[in-house]
Steps between C-alpha positions, in 0.01 A plus 500: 500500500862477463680437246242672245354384208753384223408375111599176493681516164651802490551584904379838456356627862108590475385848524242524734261631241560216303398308780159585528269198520305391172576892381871498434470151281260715238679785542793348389336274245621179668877562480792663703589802449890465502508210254172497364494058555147434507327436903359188569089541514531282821588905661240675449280164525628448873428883574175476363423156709590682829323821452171271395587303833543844690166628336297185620580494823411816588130443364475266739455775783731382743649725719789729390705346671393128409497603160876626540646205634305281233645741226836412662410129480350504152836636347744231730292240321478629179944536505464113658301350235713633183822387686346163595397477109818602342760341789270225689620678814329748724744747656567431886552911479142608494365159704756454811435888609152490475457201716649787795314778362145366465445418850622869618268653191205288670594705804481863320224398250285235712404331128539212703586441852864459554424161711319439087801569371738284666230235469516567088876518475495103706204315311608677159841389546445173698239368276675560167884376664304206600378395168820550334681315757289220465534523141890496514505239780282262250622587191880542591407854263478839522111539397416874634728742553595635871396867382179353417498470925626832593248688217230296687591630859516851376134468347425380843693758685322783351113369373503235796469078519165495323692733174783261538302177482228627232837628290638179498146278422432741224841484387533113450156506304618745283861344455330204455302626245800694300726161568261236335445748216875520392537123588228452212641778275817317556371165456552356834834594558555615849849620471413847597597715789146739571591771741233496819487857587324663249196304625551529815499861479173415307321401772612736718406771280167341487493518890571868506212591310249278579639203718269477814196579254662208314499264804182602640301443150681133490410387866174663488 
């Protein structure tokens, strides 16, 4: 990656081997090295998540390959959901290339057909862009976000139209959930802006490890 790693109060570039996942933060005791300001846990905390994310799916005994490009997937949404938490927006720079990369990596990897694929990148997308048209079109509001549509076409582009609409049903439920308990913690007030993707990428996390045993167990 380019530029490196910088400290963000002191500018200070990163030596590699203070870089190391998880290690480096204990290592260093939690602060940098140049000005000694103390590292935010969230670090070592997002390192950790990934690696546990990284270690899970490859119990699952997919192929290597499968396994890779899940890995791959597992750290895109991990980097999505903080933004979307902190900045309510999820970066066009991780979402718009992967809408052209999926269906080629459906070619290489055959996770899912690449006919799948282009199928997942038009229901995830057309689905969710029709709901928050609707939305906008009856509320004369903004009520989802537009990267809300493109995260849902790159679930679908790379995990298929079933991942794509079991992410966004087990999203809602659980936003749904998380929504009505701040409303009550806040005593009704709905003056609150909830970012979407983190449970999106819920679901479709869900679907990666256990989707279509998911599906199967609820039609059955």
């Amino acid at each position: 990656m380019w530029p490196g790693s910088r400290c963000p109060a002191c500018h200070s570039a990163i030596r590699w081997h203070d870089n190391l996942p998880v290690l480096s933060y204990l290592a260093l005791g939690g602060r940098c090295r140049d000005c000694d300001t103390r590292i935010p846990l969230r670090y070592p905390a997002v390192e950790l998540l990934t690696g546990i994310a990284f270690a899970v799916i490859w119990s699952r005994g997919f192929a290597p390959e499968v396994a890779s490009l899940y890995c791959v997937l597992a750290a895109c949404y991990i980097v999505i959901s903080f933004i979307d938490i902190d900045h309510k927006i999820i970066p066009d720079l991780i979402t718009i290339p992967s809408l052209w990369v999926a269906p080629l990596v459906a070619l290489v990897i055959n996770q899912i057909s690449f006919k799948e694929s282009l199928i997942g990148i038009a229901v995830g997308g057309g689905v969710l862009w029709g709901i928050a048209a609707g939305y906008e079109r009856l509320r004369k509001q903004e009520g989802m976000g537009f990267g809300d549509v493109k995260l849902l076409a790159m679930v679908g582009g790379f995990q298929g139209w079933e991942a794509s609409l079991f992410a966004l049903i087990i999203g809602s439920i659980l936003g749904t959930v998380v929504g009505v308990s701040l409303m009550v913690a806040r005593r009704g007030r709905l003056d609150m802006e909830i970012p979407f993707g983190p449970f999106i990428i819920a679901g479709a996390v869900l679907h990666m490890l256990g989707g279509p045993a998911i599906i199967s167990w609820y039609l059955g």
